[in-house]
Each structure stands twice: as C-alpha cells, then as structure tokens.
N, CA, C and O of each residue as an XYZ file, in Angstrom:
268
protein
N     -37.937      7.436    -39.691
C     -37.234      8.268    -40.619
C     -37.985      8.230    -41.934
O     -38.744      7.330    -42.294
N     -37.653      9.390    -42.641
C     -38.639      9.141    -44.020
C     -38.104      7.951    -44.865
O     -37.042      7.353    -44.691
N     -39.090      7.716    -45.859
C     -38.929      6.491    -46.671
C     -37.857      6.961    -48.002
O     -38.179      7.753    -48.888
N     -36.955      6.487    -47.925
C     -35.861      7.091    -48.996
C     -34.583      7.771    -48.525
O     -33.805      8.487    -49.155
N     -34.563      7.353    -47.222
C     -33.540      7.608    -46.586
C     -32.460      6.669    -46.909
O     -32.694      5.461    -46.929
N     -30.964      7.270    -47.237
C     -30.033      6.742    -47.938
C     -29.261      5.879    -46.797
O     -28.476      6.413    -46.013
N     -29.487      4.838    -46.787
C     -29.362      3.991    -45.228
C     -27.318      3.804    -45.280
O     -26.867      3.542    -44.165
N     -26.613      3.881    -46.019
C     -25.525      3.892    -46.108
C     -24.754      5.294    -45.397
O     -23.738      5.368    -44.707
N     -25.647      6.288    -45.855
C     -25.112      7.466    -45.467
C     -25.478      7.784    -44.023
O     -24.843      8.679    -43.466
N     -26.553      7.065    -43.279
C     -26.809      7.098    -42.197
C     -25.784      6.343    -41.418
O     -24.998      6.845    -40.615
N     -25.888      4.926    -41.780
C     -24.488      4.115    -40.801
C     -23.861      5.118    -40.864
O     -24.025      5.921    -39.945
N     -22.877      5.471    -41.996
C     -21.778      6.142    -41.796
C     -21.803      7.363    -40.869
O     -20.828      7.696    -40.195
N     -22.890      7.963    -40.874
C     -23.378      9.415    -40.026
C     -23.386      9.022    -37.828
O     -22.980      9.748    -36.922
N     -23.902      7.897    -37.778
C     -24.376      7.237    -36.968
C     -22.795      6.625    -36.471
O     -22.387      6.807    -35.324
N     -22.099      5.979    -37.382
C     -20.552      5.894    -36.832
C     -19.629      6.743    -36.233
O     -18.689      6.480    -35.483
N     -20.128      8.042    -36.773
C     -19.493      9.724    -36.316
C     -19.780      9.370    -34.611
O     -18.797      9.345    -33.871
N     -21.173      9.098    -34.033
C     -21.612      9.142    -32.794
C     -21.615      8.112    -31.972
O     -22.257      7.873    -30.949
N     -20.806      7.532    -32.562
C     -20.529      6.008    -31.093
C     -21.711      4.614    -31.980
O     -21.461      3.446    -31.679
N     -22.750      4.851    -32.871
C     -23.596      4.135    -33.118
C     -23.456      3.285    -34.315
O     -22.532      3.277    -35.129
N     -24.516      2.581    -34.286
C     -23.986      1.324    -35.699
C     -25.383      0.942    -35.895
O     -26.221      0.745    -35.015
N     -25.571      0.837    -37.539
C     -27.145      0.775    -38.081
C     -26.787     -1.208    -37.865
O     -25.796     -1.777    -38.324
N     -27.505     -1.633    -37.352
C     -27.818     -2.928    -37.393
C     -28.373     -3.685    -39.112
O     -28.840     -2.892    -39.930
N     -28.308     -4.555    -39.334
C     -28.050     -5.450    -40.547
C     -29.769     -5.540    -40.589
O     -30.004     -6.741    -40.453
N     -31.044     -4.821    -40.715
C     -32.377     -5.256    -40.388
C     -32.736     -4.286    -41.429
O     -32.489     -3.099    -41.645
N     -33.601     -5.488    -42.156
C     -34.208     -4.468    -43.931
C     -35.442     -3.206    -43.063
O     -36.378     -3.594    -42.365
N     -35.222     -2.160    -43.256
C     -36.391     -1.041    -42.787
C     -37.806     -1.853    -42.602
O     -38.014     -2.955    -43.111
N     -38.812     -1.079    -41.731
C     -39.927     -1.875    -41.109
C     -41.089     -0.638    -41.786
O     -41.433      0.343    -41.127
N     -41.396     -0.811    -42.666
C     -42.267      0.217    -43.198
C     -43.534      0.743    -42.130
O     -44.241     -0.022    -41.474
N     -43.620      2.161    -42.138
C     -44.211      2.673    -40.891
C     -45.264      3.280    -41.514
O     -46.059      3.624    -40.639
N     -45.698      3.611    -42.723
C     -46.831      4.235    -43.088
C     -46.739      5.689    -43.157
O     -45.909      6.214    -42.415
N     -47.518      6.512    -43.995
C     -47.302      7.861    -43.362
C     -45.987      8.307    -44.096
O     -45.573      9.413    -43.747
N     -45.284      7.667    -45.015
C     -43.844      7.584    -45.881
C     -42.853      7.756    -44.979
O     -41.783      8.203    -45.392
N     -43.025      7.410    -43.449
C     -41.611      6.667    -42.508
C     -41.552      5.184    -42.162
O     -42.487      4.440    -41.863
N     -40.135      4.892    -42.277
C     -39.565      3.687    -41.879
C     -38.778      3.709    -40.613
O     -38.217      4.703    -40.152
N     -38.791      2.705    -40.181
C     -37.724      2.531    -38.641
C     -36.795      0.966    -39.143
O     -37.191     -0.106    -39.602
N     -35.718      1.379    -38.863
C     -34.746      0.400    -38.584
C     -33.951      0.595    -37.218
O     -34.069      1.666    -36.624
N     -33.114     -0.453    -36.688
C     -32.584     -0.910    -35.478
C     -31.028     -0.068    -35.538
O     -30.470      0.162    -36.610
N     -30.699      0.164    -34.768
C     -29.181      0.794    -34.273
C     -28.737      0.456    -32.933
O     -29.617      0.432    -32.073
N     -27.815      0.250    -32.664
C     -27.130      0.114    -31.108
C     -26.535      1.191    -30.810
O     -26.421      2.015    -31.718
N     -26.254      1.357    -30.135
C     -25.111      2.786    -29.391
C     -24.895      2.633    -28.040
O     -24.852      1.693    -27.247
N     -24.762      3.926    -28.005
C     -24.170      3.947    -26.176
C     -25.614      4.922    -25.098
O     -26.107      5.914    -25.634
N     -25.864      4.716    -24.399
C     -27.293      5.015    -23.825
C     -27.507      6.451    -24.109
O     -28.706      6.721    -24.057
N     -26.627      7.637    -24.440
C     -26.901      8.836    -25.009
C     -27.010      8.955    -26.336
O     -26.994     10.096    -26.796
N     -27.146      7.791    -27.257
C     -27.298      7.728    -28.277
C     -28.419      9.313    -29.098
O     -28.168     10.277    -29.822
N     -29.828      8.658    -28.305
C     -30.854      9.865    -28.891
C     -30.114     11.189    -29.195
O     -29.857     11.656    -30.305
N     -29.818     11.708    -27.946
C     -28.624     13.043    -27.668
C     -28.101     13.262    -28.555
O     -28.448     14.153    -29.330
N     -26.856     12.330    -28.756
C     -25.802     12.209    -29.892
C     -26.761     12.236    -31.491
O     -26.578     13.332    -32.020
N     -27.447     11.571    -32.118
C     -27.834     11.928    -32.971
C     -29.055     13.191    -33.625
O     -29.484     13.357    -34.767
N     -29.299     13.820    -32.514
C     -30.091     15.174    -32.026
C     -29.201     16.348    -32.660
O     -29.586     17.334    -33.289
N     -27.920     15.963    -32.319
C     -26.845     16.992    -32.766
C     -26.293     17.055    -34.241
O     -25.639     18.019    -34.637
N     -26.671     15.707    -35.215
C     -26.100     15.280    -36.355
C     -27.275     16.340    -37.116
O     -26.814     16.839    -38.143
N     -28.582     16.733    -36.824
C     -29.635     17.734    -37.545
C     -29.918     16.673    -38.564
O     -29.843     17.235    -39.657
N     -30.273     15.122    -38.765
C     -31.011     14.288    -39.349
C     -32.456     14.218    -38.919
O     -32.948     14.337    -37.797
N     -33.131     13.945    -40.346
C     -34.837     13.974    -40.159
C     -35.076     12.813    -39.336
O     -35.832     12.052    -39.940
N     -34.685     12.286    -38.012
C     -34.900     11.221    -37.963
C     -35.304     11.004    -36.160
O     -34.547     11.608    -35.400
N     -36.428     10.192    -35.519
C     -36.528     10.177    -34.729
C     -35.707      8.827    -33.798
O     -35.609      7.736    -34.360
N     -35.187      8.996    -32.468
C     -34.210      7.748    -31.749
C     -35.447      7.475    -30.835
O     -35.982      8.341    -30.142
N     -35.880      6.030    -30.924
C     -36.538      5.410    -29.620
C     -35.102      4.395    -29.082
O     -34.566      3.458    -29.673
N     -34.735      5.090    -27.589
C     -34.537      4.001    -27.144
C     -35.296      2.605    -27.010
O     -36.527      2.620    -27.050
N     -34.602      1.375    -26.851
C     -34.576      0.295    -26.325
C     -34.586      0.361    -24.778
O     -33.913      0.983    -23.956
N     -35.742     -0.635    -24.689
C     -35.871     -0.716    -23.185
C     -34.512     -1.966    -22.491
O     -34.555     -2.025    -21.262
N     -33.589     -2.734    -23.043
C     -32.610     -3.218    -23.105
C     -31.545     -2.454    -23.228
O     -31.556     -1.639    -24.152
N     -30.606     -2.507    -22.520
C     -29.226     -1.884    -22.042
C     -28.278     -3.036    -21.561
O     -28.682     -3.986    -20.890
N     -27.155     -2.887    -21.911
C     -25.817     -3.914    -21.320
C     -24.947     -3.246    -20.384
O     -23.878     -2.689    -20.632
N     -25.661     -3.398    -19.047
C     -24.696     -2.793    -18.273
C     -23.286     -3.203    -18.021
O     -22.871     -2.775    -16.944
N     -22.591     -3.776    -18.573
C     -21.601     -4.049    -18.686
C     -21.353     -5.497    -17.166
O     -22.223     -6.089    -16.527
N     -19.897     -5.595    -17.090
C     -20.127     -5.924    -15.728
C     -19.087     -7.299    -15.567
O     -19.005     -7.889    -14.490
C-alpha cells in the first residue's frame, strides 16, 4: 500500500470485511509502498477488491482450518 496510508482508517475499513489490521509497525517496501499484516477469512483479497482501496492482498500461505 502506499506510504502514508492512514492505518486507522484502514483497520476500520478492513473491519467492514470480516478482517483485522494486526498490531505490526508497516515493513517499508521501497518504491513509496509499505505492507503490513491482516487476518481475515480466506476471501479476504475478494472482500477488500470491493472496498476500491489503493492497496494490494497477498494471501498467507497459512490458513486455520478450523476443526
């Protein structure tokens, strides 16, 4: 996501969609983007595709299948 992204307004955006910004200071990416951590539910990417944020979702290769 770009660098100056208002990380408050994202949790809260990200809460709309099942998701939650994890407690992890941004990982500076160069290029003026940062990545920070989120959990959700495995359609997460999807779900925030639809919010129209500048922002790209890599899943996690980790999932909790419940059980």
């Amino acid at each position: 996501m770009p660098v100056g992204t208002d990380l408050g307004d994202l949790a809260a955006r990200l809460s709309t969609v099942g998701g939650a910004l994890l407690a992890y200071d941004p990982v500076p990416l160069g290029d003026d983007e940062m990545a920070v951590e989120a959990e959700g539910p495995p359609d997460l990417p999807t779900r925030v595709a639809g919010l129209g944020l500048p922002i790209k979702v890599n899943p996690s290769s980790e999932f909790d299948l419940g059980g």
